[in-house]
C-alpha positions in Angstrom: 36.1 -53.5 -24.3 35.0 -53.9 -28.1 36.7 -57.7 -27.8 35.7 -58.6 -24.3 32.6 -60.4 -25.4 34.5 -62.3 -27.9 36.7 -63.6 -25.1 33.7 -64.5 -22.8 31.8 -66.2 -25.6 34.9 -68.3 -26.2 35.8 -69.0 -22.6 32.2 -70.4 -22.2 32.4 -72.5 -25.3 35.9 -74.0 -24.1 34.4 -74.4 -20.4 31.7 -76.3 -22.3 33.7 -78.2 -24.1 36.9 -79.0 -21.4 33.5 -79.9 -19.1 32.0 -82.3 -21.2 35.8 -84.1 -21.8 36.0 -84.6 -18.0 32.4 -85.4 -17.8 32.9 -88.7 -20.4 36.0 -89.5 -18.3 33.9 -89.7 -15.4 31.4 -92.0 -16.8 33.7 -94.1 -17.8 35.4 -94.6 -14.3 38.9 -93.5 -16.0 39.8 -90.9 -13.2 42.1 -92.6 -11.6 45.1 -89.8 -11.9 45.9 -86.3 -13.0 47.0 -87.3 -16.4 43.6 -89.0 -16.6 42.3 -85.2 -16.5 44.9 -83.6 -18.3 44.5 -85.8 -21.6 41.3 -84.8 -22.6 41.8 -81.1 -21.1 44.6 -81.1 -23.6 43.2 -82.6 -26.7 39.9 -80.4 -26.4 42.4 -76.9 -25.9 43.5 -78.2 -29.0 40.9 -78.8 -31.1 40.0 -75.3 -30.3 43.5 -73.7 -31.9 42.5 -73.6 -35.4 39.3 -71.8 -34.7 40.4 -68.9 -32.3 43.4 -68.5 -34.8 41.7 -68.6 -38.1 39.1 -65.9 -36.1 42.2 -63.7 -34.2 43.7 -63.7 -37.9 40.9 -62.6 -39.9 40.5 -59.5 -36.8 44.5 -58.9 -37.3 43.9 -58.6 -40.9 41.2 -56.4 -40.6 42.9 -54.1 -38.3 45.9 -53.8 -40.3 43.6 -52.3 -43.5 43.0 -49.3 -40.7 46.8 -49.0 -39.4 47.8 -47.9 -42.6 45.2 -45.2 -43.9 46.0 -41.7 -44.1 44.7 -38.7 -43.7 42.7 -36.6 -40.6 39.6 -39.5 -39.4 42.3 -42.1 -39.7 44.7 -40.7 -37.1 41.7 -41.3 -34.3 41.1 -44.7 -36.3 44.7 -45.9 -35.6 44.3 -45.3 -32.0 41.5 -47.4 -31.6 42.8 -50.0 -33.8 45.6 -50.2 -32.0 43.9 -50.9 -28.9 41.9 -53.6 -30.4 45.0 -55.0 -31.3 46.4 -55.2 -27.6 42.6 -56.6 -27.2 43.0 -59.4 -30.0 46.3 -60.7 -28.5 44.7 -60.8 -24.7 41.6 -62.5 -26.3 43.7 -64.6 -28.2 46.0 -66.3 -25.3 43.3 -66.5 -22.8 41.0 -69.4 -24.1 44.1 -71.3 -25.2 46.1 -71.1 -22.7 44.8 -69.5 -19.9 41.8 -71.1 -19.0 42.8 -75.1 -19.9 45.2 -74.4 -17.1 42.3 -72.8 -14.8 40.4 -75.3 -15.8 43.0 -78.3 -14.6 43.3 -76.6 -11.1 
């Protein structure tokens, strides 16, 4: 739950984004096929890599500091860490994968 608004905030931004790529298609009378949609679906899911990784990294990182104390508070730390992981990678695949193909259907 701690990541789930990390997910939504970036499935909003991407919608934004993969919306406004269709959008300029539009205008411009170039959607006359699928690949005419697909293109700019594509090259915005793209753009958007480098930011969810450099973010989904920095979390990983974080997250590993706090898998590997010891001691009595750090065995209850582990356990949420660890499912904050599990949360990371979920929030990770969604916008870049996920919801470009949503968004093409």
């Amino acid at each position: 739950m701690t990541l789930a608004s990390l997910a939504a905030e970036t499935t909003v931004i991407l919608f934004m984004f993969l919306d406004e790529a269709c959008s300029k298609q539009y205008k411009g009378n170039r959607l006359q096929s699928l690949s005419d949609i697909r293109d700019p679906v594509r090259e915005e899911a793209v753009l958007r890599v480098h930011p969810k990784i450099m973010t989904a990294t920095g979390i990983f990182l974080e997250l590993r500091l706090i898998m590997g104390n010891e001691g009595t508070e750090a065995d209850v730390m582990k356990h949420i860490a660890a499912s904050m992981i599990g949360e990371m990678v979920t929030a990770s695949i969604l916008p870049l994968f996920v919801i470009p193909a949503l968004f093409l259907i």
